[in-house]
Every structure is written in structure tokens, then in C-alpha cells.
ROTOR-956426 format. One record per residue (C-alpha): residue number from 1; residue in one letter; x negated, y negated, z negated. Coordinates in steps of 0.1 Angstrom, whole numbers, padded with zeros to 4 digits. Last residue first. Example, Ala and Ser with C-alpha at 12.3 -4.5 7.8 and 13.67 -1.06 7.14 Angstrom:
[2,'s',[-0137,0011,-0071]] [1,'a',[-0123,0045,-0078]] 
END
This chain:
[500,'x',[0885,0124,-0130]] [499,'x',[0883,0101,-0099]] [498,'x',[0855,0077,-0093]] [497,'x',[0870,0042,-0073]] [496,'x',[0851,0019,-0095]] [495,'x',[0815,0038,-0110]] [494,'x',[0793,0015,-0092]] [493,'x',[0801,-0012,-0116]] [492,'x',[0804,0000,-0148]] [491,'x',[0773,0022,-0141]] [490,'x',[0751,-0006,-0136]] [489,'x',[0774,-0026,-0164]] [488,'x',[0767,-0003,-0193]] [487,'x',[0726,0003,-0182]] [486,'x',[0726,-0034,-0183]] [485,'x',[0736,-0037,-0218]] [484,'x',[0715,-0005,-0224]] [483,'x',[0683,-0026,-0221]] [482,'x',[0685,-0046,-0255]] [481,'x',[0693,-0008,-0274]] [480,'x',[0663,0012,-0257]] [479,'x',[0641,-0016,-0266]] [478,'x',[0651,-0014,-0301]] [477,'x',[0644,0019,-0304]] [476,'x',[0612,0019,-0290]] [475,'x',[0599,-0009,-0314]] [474,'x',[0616,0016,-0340]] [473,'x',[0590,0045,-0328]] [472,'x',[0560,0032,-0329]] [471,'x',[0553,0037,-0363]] [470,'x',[0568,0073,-0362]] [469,'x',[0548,0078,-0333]] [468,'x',[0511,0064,-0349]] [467,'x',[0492,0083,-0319]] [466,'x',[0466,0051,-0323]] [465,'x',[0483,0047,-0288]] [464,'x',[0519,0049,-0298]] [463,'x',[0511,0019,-0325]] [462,'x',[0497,-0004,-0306]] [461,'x',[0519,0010,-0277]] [460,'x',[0547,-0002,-0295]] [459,'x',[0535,-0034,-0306]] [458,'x',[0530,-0042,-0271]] [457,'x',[0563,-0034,-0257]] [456,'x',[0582,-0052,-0288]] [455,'x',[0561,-0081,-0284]] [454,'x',[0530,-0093,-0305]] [453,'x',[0516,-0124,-0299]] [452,'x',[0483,-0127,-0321]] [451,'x',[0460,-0137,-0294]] [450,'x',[0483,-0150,-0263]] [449,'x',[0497,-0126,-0244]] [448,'x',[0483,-0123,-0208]] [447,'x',[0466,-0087,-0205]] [446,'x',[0492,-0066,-0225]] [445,'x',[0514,-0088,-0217]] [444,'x',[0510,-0084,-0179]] [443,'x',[0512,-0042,-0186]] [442,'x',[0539,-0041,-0208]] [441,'x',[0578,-0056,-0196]] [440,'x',[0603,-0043,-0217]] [439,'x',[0620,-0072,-0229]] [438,'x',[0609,-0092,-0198]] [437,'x',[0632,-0070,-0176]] [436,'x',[0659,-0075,-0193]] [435,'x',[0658,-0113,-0196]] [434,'x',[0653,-0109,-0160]] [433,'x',[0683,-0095,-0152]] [432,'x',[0705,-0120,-0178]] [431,'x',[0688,-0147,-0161]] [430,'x',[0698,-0134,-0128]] [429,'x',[0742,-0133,-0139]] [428,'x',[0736,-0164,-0159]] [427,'x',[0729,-0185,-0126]] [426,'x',[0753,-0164,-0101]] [425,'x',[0779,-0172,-0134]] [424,'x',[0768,-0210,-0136]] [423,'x',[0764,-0220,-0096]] [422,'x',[0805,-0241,-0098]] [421,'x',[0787,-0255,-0134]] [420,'x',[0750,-0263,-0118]] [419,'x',[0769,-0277,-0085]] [418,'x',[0797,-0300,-0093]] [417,'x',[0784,-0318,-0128]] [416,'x',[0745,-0320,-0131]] [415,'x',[0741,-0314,-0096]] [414,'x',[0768,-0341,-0079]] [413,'x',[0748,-0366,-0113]] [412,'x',[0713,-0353,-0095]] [411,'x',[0721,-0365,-0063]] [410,'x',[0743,-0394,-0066]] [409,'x',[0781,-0398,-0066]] [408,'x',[0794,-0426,-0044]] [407,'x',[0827,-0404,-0039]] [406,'x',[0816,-0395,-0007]] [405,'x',[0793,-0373,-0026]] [404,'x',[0815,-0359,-0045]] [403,'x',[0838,-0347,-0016]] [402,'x',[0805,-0333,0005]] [401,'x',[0794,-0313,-0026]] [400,'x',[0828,-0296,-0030]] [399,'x',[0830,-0292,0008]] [398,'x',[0795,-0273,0002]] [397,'x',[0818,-0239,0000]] [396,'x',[0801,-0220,-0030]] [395,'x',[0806,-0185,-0026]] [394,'x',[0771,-0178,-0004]] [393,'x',[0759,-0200,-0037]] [392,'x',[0770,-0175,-0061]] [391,'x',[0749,-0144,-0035]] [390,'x',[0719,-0164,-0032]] [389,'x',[0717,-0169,-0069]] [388,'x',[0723,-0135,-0076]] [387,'x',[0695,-0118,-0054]] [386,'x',[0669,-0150,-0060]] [385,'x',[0673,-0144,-0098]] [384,'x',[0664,-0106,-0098]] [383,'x',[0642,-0113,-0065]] [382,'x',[0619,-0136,-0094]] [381,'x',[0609,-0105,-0115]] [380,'x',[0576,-0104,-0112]] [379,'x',[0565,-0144,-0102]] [378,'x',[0587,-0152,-0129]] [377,'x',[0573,-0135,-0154]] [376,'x',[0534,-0141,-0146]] [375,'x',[0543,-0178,-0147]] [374,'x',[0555,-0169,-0181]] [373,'x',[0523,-0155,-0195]] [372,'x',[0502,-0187,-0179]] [371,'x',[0527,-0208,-0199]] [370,'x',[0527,-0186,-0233]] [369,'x',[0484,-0191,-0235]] [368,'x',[0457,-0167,-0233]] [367,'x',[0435,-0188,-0204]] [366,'x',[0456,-0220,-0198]] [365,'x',[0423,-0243,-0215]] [364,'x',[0406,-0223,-0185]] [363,'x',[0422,-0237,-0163]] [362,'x',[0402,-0235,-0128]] [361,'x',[0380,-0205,-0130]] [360,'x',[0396,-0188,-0167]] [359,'x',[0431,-0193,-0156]] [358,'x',[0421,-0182,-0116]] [357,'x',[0408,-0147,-0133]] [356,'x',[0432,-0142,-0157]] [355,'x',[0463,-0152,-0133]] [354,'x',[0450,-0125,-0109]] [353,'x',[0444,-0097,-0130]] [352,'x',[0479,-0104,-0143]] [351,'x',[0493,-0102,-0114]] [350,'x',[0474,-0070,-0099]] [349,'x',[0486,-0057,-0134]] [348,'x',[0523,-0067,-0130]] [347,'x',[0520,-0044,-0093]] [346,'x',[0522,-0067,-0062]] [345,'x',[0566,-0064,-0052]] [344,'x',[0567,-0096,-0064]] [343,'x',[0547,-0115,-0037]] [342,'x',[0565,-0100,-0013]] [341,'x',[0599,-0108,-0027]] [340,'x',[0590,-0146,-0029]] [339,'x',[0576,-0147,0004]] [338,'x',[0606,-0130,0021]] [337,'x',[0625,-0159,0009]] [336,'x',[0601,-0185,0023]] [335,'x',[0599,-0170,0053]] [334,'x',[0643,-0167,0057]] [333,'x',[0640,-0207,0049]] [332,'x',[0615,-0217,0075]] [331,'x',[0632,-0190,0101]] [330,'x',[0663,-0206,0094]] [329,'x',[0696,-0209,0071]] [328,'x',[0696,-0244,0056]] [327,'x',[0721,-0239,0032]] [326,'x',[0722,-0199,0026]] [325,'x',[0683,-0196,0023]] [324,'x',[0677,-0233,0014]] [323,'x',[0702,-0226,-0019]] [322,'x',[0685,-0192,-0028]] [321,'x',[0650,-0205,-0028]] [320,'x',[0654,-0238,-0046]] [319,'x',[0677,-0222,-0075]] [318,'x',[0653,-0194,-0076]] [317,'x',[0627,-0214,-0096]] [316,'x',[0653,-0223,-0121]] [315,'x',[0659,-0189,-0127]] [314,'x',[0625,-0175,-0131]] [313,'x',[0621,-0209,-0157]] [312,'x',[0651,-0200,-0178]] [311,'x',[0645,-0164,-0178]] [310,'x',[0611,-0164,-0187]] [309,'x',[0617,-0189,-0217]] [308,'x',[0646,-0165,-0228]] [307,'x',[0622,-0131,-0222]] [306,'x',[0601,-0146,-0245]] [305,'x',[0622,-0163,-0271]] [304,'x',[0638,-0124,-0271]] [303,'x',[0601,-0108,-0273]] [302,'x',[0589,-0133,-0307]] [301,'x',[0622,-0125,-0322]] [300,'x',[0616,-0089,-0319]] [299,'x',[0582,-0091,-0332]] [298,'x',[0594,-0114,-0365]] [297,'x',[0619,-0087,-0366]] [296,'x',[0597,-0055,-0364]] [295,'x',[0570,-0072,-0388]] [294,'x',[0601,-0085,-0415]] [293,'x',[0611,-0052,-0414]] [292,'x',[0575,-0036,-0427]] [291,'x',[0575,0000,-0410]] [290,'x',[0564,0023,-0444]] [289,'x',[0598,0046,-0438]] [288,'x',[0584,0046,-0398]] [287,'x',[0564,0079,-0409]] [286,'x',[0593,0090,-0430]] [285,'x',[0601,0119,-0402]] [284,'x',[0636,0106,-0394]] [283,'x',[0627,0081,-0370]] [282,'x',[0602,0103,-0355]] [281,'x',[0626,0126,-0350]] [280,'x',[0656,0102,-0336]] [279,'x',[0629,0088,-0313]] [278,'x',[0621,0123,-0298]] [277,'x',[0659,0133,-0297]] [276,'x',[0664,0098,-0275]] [275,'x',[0639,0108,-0254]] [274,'x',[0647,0144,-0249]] [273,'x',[0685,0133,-0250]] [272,'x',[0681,0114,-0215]] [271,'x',[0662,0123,-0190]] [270,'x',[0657,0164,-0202]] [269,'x',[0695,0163,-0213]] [268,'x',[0708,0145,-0180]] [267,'x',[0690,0174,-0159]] [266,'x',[0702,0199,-0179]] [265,'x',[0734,0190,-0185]] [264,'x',[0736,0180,-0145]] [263,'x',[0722,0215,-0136]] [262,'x',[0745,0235,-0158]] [261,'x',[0778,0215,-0147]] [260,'x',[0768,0226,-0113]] [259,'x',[0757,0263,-0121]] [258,'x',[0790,0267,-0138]] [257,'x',[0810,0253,-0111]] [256,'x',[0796,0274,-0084]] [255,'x',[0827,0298,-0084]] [254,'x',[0850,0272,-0069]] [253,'x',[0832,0246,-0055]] [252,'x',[0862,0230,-0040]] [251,'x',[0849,0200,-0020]] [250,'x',[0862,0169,-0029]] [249,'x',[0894,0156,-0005]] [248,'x',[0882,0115,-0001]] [247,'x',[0910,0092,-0005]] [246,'x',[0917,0071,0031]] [245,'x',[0915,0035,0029]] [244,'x',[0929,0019,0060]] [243,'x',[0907,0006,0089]] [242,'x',[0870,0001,0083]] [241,'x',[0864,-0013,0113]] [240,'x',[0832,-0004,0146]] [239,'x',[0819,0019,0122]] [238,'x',[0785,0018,0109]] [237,'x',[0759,0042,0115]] [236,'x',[0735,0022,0127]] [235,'x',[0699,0030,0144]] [234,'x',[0671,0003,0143]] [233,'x',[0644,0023,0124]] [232,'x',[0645,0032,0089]] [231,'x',[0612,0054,0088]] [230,'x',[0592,0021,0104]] [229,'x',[0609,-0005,0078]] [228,'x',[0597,0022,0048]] [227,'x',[0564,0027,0061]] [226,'x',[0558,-0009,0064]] [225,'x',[0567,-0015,0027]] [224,'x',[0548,0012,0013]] [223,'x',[0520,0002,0030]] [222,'x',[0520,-0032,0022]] [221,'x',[0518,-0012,-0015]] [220,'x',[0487,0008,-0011]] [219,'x',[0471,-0024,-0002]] [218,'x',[0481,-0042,-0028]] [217,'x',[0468,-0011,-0046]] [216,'x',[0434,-0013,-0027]] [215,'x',[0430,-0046,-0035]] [214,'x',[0436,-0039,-0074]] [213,'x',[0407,-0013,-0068]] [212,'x',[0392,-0045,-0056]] [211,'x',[0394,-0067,-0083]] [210,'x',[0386,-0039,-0111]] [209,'x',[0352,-0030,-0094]] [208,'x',[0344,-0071,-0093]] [207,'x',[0348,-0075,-0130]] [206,'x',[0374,-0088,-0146]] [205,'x',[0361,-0082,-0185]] [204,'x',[0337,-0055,-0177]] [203,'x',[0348,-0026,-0201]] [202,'x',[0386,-0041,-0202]] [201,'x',[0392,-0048,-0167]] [200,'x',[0383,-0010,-0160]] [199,'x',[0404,0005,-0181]] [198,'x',[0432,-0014,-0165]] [197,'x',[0423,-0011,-0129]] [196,'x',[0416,0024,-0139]] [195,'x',[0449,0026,-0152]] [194,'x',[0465,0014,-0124]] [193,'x',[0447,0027,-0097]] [192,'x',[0462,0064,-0113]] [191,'x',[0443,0088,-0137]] [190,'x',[0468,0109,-0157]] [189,'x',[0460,0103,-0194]] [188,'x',[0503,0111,-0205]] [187,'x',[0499,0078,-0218]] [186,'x',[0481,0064,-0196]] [185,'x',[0510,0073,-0172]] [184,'x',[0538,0059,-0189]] [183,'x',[0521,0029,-0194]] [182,'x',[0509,0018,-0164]] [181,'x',[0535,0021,-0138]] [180,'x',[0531,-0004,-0106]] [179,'x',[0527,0024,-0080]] [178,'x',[0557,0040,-0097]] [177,'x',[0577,0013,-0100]] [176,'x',[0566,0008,-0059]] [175,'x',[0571,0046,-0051]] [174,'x',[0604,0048,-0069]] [173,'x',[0621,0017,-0053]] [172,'x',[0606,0031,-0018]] [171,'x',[0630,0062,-0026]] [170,'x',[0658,0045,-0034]] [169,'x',[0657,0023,0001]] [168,'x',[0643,0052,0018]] [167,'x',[0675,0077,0011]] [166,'x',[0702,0045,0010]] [165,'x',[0691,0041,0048]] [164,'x',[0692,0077,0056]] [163,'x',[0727,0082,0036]] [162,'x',[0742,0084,0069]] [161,'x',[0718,0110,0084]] [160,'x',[0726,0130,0055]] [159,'x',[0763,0130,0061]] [158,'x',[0769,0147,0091]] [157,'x',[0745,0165,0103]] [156,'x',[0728,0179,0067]] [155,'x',[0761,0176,0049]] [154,'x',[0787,0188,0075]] [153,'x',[0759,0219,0083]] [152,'x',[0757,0226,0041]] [151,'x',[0795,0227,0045]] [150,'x',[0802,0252,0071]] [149,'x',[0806,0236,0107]] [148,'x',[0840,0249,0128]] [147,'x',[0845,0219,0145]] [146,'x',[0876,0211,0124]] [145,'x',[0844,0213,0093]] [144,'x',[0832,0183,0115]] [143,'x',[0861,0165,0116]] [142,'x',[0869,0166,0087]] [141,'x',[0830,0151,0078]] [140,'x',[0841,0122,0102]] [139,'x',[0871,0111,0088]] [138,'x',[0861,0110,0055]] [137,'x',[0842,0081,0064]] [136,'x',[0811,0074,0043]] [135,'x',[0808,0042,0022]] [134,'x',[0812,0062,-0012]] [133,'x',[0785,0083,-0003]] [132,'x',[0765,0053,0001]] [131,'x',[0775,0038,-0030]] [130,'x',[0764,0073,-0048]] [129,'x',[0730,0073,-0029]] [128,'x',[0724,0039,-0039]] [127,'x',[0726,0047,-0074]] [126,'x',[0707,0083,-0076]] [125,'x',[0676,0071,-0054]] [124,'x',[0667,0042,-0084]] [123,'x',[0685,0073,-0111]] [122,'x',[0656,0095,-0105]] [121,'x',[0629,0069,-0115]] [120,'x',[0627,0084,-0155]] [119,'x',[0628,0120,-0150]] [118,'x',[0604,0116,-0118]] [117,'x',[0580,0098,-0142]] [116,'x',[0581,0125,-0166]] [115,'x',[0583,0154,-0147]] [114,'x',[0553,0142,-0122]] [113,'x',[0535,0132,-0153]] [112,'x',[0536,0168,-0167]] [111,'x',[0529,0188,-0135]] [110,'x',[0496,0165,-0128]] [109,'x',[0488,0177,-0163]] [108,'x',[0489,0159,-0201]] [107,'x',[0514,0173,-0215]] [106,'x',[0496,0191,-0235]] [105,'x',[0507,0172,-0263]] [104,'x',[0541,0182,-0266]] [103,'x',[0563,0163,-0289]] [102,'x',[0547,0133,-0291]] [101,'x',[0538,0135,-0249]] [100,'x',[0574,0136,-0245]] [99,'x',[0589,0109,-0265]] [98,'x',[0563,0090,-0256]] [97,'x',[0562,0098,-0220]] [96,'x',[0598,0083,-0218]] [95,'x',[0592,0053,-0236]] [94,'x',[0566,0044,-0213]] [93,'x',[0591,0050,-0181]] [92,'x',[0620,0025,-0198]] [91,'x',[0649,0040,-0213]] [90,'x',[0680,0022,-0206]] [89,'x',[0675,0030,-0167]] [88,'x',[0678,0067,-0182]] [87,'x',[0718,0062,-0188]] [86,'x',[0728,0062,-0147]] [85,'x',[0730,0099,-0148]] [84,'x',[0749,0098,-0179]] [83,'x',[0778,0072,-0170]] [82,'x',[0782,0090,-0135]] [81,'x',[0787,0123,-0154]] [80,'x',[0813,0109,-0182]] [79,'x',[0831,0095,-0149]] [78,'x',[0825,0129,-0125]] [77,'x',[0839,0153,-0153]] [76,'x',[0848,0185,-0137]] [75,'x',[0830,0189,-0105]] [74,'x',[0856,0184,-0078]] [73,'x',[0827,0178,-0053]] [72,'x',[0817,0152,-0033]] [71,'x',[0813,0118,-0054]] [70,'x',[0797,0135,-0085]] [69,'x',[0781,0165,-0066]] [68,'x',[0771,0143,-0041]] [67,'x',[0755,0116,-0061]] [66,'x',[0737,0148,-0084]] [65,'x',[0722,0162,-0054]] [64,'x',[0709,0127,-0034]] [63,'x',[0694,0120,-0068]] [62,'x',[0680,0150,-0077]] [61,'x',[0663,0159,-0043]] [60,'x',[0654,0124,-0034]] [59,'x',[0640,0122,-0073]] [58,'x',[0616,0155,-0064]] [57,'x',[0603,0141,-0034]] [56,'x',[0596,0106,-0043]] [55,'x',[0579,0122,-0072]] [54,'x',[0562,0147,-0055]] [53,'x',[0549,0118,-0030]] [52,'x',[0542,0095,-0053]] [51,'x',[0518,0118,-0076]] [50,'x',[0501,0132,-0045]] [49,'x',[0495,0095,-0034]] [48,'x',[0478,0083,-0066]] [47,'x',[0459,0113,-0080]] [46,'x',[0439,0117,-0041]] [45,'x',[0440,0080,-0039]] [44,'x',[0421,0078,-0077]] [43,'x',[0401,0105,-0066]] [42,'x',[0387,0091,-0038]] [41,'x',[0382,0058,-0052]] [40,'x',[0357,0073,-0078]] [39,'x',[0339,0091,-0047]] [38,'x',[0327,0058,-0034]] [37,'x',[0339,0038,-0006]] [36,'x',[0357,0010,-0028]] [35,'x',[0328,-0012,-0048]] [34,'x',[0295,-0005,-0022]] [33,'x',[0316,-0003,0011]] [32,'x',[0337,-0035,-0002]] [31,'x',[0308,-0054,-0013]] [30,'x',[0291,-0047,0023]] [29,'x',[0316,-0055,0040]] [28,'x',[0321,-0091,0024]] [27,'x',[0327,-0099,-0013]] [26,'x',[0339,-0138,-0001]] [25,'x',[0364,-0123,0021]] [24,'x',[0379,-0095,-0004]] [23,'x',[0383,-0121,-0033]] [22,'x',[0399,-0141,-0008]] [21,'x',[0425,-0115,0002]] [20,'x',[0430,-0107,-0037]] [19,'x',[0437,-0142,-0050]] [18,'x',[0463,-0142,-0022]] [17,'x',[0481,-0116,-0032]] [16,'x',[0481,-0128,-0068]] [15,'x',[0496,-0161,-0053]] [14,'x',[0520,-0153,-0035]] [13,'x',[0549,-0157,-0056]] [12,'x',[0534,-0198,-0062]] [11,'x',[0535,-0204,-0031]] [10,'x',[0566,-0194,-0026]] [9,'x',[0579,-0216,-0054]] [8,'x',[0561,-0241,-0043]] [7,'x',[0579,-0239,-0009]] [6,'x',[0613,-0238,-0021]] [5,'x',[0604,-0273,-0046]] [4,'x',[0594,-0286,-0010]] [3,'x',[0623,-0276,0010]] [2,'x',[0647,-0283,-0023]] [1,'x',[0631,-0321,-0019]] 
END
């Protein structure tokens, strides 16, 4: 039974992926020549890659920088600084290029979209580059400056192989949100496969030209993935025991204090307070004064049963997943994982290009309705379930289950009261995630909502599109203050073990 309901759920992930590979069969060579080889393409992969990579350049450099300086050096501050640097994740990438764009207009550059996004996907490279630092042994980088090595040789031999791993894993975060981002950069009117896969959904209602730009993204994406397996390699730094705890000496930096504590306030005030600022103005500026509250709650309400219904049913379908994976270890059950974080790593509008397409072919009653919406959910964010699921049932020894059932108790009366309330924090832990995510989720609404469902996302990009900022800007707001409660306990948790 959980192999089956496992292998639905799978199924199910992979769908938009394989929407697009039979797409690309029945439109043959000479489809794809005619729809992809043409000068339009070009230019979309030329805007596309150069984007990615300056923006996977620019957060390695800010994150891997500002994670030394917080675990390495004796900058003054390092809590107050690790709370800031992780605040932007509270501030989703549209919101960003809002506040931005509203206040300067001419924005709109390859230079202004790679400060934006790079302002708001810093922190992905930031975070795992902080827990890596964390992991390194002291021992080693003393015994490199014994060796007579000045500090930027410890860190580039020494430590920056180490944090190799952390390195891609950030940085392939970045490219994939960025590969995925829609709003931010339509916004800011820099041409990307998303927005033309957008634009162009909405001038020929699904055409062809959409489906396979959307194949090229996939593409784009496999990539990604590949790249990033390649570039790790097989080599491990890992001791061979962790031995006893040693406290790490920070690095004196003596007279470049100043230009530390400079470069963090000024990185942490153009991710943060910029935004933040932007919304207080346009708060402030009466144009939200004629924002009818009953609109902004009846929205709001709409977005938390939303993100509630997604959560439930994202949840549910990782219960399968994550049990088979730590129960009935395997290739079978490691494939079936994987499967489910392939198929979510396809961008939201590749998904929702998908689901439109098969709803109106083989549902079409399903076209525009919550269901078809929440499938979209859960086949986004279902890793944020899996993750924490997998992980609650790792600490669930099945002895429990074995007792009850040798008690006579059946299978769904040993669920219903040993494994559902033993499972309940791994459970709430990846609803809560998700329930997140869906808050701020855009692009799949945008094209799945049903007609007359507003959420806080699309409401504000009603407005923030007609260049109504003050309207737009309390749906902003409110965003910002549902996602901070995950912002609080990101940094909460990676911050144990800081030093004043």
C-alpha cells in the first residue's frame, strides 16, 4: 500500500516534466528547429545565463564573505549580524524589485536585476556557508599559519576547499530560484525564459512557442543539476572523528574593523532596509489611505486557507515517500525520492503550463479550479515535507509499531494512534514550510487561480503592475510579516554556538 500511494506521489512530481518530453516527441525535429532555433531563443539564453552567472558570482562572494567574517573574525556584533544577513529570506525576490524599481525607475538594466536578485538570493550561499565554517577544524587552519601561511593562503588552501560542497550547494539554490523567478524580474522588464514563457502563454493561450521555451528551461535546469554533481566530485574532507570540541580563536582584524562593519551595514541596509524603507513610504504616502480593509482581509484569508489546504495535502503526500525511504531503504525507494525532488526543482511556470494544458485536454471541468491549483502546490514544494518527514520518521524506532501490532491492533487504528501522534512535530515541522511558501507563491497562481481568487501575491502585483505602489504595498507588508516566522527560526537555528 505505502509502495503504491509512494509511487503516485512520484508520478504525480513528474508530471510537468513529462508533459514537456512528450510535447517535444510529438512536435518532432522540425517543430523544435522552427519554435527554438531562432534568434528570439538566443537572446533569451544570452539574458538568462549571463544573469545566473553574475548572480551566482556576486552571492558566492557575499555570502562566503559575510559567513567568514561572522564565524572567523572578531567582528563586533556576530549575533545582531547573523540575525540581519539571514532577514532578506523574509522578503520575497518580487517584493524586492518593488521596493526598488518604485523608487528608481530606471532600474530597469542588466546591472539593476543582477543587484536585485543577487540582494535577495545572497543569504541561500550565506547559510550553508556559516554551518560549514562552523564544521571546520580549527586544528587544521593552526596548523597552517604554524606553516608559516598568511591568512588569505589559510583561507584559499585551507578553508575554501572545505566549504566546496556548501559553495555549489548555495550556489545551485540561487541558479534554480533564479531560473524559476518571474516576478522580480518582470518587474524590473529584464527578458528571461520566464517571462517570455509567461508573456507568451498569455498572447496565444498555451501555445506551442510557450511549451517549448518551457522545454528549454527544464532543460536549462537538468543542467544545473548535473553541473553541480560534476563540480562536487567524490573528494571528502571529513575527518576520520570529531574528537573534543575545540573553540575557534577569530582572527584579529585589527585596523580593518571599520571597513568590515561598513560592508555588512551596507550590504544588510541595501537587502533589507531598502525594502522595508520602500514599503514604509508608500505606506505613508496616503496612496494605500483608500485600501478597503475588508479587501486586504478577505485576500488574506483567502491566501492562509490556501496555503492550509496546500499544506495538508503536500504533507500527506510525503508521508508515503519519507516512510518507504527510511523503512524500506532501496533502490525502488531512493528512485522514488529522487523523483519527487526532480520533479520540483521544474520552475512553478513550467508547472503551471503543464497542469493548464493536461486540465483543459483531459479535465477540463478541473481547468481554473482550487484542486488543480493545489496539485500545483504540492508538486513545488513537496522536498519541504519529504525533508522533515524523513528526518521524524529516521527517529521513530518501528519497535513501537511492532508492540501495537502484536497487540491485535490493525493498520489504520496502529496509524491513527502510534504513528500519526509519535510523526506529529516531523509532520507540523513541513506543513509549516510549505504553508510559507504558498503564502508568497506568484507565478502558478497567477496562471491557476480560479476566476475571482485573489491572494496576497496576486493582488499585489495587480496593483504593483498598474504602478499603483501605495496600493500594493500593504499586500507586501503582510507577506513580509507571515514569512519572518521562518526567517526567526532559520537564524535561530544556525546561529547556536555564535560568540558575541
Amino acid at each position: 500500500m505505502t509502495l503504491a500511494l509512494a509511487a503516485c506521489v512520484a508520478a504525480l512530481a513528474l508530471l510537468p516534466l513529462g508533459y514537456i518530453a512528450g510535447y517535444t516527441l510529438d512536435v518532432g525535429w522540425t517543430g523544435i528547429r522552427e519554435l527554438v532555433l531562432r534568434p528570439r531563443v538566443g537572446e533569451l539564453l544570452w539574458n538568462t545565463t549571463r544573469l545566473v552567472l553574475g548572480t551566482v558570482a556576486v552571492c558566492g562572494v557575499l555570502g562566503v564573505g559575510a559567513a567568514w567574517l561572522v564565524e572567523r573574525s572578531s567582528v563586533p556584533g556576530r549575533k545582531l549580524w547573523h540575525v540581519l544577513l539571514v532577514a532578506p529570506l523574509a522578503v520575497p525576490a518580487f517584493v524586492n524589485s518593488y521596493a526598488w524599481i518604485s523608487l528608481l525607475p530606471g532600474l530597469d538594466t542588466y546591472a539593476g536585476a543582477l543587484l536585485v536578485v543577487s540582494l535577495s538570493y545572497f543569504p541561500f550561499v550565506y547559510l550553508p556557508a556559516v554551518a560549514a565554517f562552523r564544521g571546520l577544524d580549527p586544528a587544521l587552519e593552526e596548523t597552517a599559519h604554524g606553516l608559516g601561511l598568511s591568512g588569505w593562503a589559510v583561507f584559499r588552501r585551507v578553508q575554501l576547499p572545505q566549504l566546496r560542497v556548501a559553495l555549489l550547494g548555495g550556489s545551485l539554490l540561487v541558479a534554480l530560484h533564479l531560473l524559476a523567478e518571474f516576478g522580480a524580474l518582470q518587474m524590473l522588464r529584464y527578458p528571461t525564459f520566464t517571462t517570455a514563457i509567461y508573456d507568451q502563454y498569455r498572447a496565444t493561450f498555451n501555445g506551442p512557442g510557450a511549451t517549448m521555451l518551457a522545454g528549454v528551461l527544464v532543460l536549462l535546469c537538468l543542467v544545473l543539476l548535473l553541473a553541480e554533481l560534476r563540480l562536487r566530485g567524490s573528494r571528502g574532507f571529513a575527518g576520520s572523528g570529531r574528537g573534543a570540541a575545540r573553540p575557534v580563536r577569530p582572527v584579529a582584524l585589527r585596523w580593518f574593523t571599520a571597513p568590515a562593519l561598513l560592508g555588512l551595514a551596507a550590504l544588510v541596509g541595501l537587502a533589507l532596509l531598502v525594502p522595508l524603507g520602500s514599503l514604509a513610504y508608500w505606506l505613508g504616502s496616503g496612496a494605500s489611505a483608500g485600501l478597503d480593509g475588508g479587501d486586504l482581509a478577505a485576500t488574506t484569508g483567502t491566501t492562509l486557507v490556501l496555503a492550509a489546504a496546500a499544506a495538508a495535502l503536500t504533507t500527506a503526500m510525503a508521508l508515503p515517500v519519507g516512510w518507504l525511504a527510511v523503512r524500506a531503504r532501496g533502490r525502488l525507494a531512493t528512485l522514488l525520492e529522487r523523483a519527487a525532488y526532480v520533479g520540483s526543482s521544474v520552475p512553478g511556470i513550467v508547472v503551471a503550463l503543464a497542469l493548464v494544458t493536461l486540465s483543459i485536454r483531459a479535465t477540463p471541468w478541473l481547468y481554473q479550479t482550487v484542486p488543480v491549483l493545489l496539485v500545483a502546490y504540492a508538486i513545488l514544494f513537496l522536498p519541504r515535507a519529504i525533508v522533515t518527514v524523513r528526518a521524524a520518521v529516521e527517529q521513530f524506532p518501528p519497535l513501537y509499531d511492532d508492540v501495537a501490532a502484536s497487540l491485535g491492533s490493525a493498520g489504520a487504528d496502529r496509524l491513527r494512534r502510534v504513528t500519526l501522534p509519535l510523526l506529529a512535530p516531523g509532520l507540523g515541522a513541513g506543513a509549516a514550510l510549505v504553508f510559507l511558501a504558498v503564502v508568497t507563491e506568484l507565478t502558478a497562481t497567477l496562471l491557476l487561480a480560479p476566476t475571482g481568487t485573489s491572494t496576497l501575491a496576486t493582488a499585489f502585483w495587480s496593483a504593483s503592475s498598474a504602478l499603483e505602489y501605495g496600493a500594493a504595498a500593504p499586500y507586501a507588508l503582510v507577506m513580509v510579516l507571515l514569512s519572518a516566522p521562518a526567517t526567526v527560526l532559520l537564524s535561530r537555528d544556525t546561529r547556536r554556538g555564535l560568540t558575541t
